[in-house]
C-alpha positions in Angstrom: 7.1 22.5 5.0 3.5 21.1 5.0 3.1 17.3 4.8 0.8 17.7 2.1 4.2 19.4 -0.1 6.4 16.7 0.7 7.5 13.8 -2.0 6.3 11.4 0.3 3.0 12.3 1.5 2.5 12.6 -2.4 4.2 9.2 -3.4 1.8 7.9 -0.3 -1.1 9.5 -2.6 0.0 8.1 -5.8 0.2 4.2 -4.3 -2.9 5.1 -2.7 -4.1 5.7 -6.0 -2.5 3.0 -7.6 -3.6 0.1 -5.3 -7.3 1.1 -5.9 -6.6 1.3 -10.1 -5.0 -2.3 -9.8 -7.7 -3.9 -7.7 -10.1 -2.7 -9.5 -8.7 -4.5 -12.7 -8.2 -7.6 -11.0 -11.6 -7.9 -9.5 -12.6 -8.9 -13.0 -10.0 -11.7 -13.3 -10.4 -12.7 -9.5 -14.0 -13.1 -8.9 -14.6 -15.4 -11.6 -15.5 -18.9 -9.4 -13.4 -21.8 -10.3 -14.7 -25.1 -12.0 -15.2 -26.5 -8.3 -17.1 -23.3 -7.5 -14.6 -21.8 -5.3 -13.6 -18.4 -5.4 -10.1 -17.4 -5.5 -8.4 -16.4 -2.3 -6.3 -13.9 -4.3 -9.4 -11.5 -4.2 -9.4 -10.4 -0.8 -5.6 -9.7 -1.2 -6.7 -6.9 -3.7 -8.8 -5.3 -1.2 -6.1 -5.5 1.4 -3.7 -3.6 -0.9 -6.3 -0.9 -1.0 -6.8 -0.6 3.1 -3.5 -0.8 3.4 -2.0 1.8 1.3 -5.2 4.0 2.5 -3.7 3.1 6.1 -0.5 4.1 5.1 -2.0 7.6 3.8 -3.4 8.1 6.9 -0.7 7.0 9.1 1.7 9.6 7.9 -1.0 12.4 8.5 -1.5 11.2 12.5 2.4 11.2 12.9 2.3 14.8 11.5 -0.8 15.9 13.7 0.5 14.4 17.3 2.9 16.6 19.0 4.2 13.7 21.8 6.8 11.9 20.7 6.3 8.6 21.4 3.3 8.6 19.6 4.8 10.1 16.3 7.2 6.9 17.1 4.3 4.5 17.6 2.8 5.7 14.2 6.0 5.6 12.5 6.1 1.8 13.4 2.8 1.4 11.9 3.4 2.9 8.8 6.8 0.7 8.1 4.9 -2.5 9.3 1.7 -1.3 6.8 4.8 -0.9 4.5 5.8 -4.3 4.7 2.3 -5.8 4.6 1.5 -4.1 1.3 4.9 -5.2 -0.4 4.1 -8.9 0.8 0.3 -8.6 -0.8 1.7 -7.6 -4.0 3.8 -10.3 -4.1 1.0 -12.9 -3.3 -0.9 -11.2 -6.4 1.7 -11.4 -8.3 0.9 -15.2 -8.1 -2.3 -15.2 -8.9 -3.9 -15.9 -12.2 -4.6 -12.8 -13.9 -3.8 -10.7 -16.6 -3.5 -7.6 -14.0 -0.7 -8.9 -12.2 1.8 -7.6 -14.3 1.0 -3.9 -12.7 2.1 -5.5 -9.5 5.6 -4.8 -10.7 4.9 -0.7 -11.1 3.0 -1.2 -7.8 6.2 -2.8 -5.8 8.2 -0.7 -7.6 6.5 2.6 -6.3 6.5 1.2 -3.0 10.3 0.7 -3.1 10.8 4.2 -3.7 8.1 5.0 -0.9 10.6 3.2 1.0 13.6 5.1 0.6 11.8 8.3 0.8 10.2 7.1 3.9 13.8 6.5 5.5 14.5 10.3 5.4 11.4 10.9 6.3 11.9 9.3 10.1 15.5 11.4 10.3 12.8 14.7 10.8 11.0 13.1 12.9 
């Protein structure tokens, strides 16, 4: 089977998708300065979410593409600490003071199930 037909390369494309959709809304809310004229530090936790899940996107394609094995194992790694990264961004935004933070919850759930998918995925590796 090609990567590109498995459930998780697509649900990799769909939070991919979804983290860009999100920050974009929230860009509105979070670049607004604050009465003391300080920006928010929730804003660059909305661009994170986007390299991340990019990173994750791309990490699944470099285990694919290397044939050594501790390489595909090294990427692997990656990927589940990207994993973890993303779901603790999306908990930080869900914080924040915006009206877009209740997509965080779609978000975190769609990474959940990137999770579980992801599990079997490293059995074929």
């Amino acid at each position: 089977m090609y990567v590109e037909n498995s459930d998780f390369y697509k649900k990799a494309q769909e939070i991919r998708t979804l983290s860009k959709k999100i920050s974009d809304y929230l860009i509105n809310d979070l670049s607004k300065l604050k009465a003391n004229g300080a920006e928010s530090r929730n804003i660059y936790f909305s661009g994170d979410i986007v390299q991340q899940s990019t990173s994750i996107y791309e990490e699944i394609l470099k285990v694919k593409s290397t044939k050594i094995s501790e390489k595909k194992h090294s990427h692997a790694r990656t990927l589940r600490w990207l994993t973890q990264r993303l779901l603790q961004n999306c908990n930080r935004l869900e914080q924040c003071s915006s009206n877009g933070k209740d997509f965080m919850l779609i978000l975190r759930t769609e990474i959940h199930k990137f999770k579980k998918l992801q599990k079997y995925w490293l059995l074929s590796l």
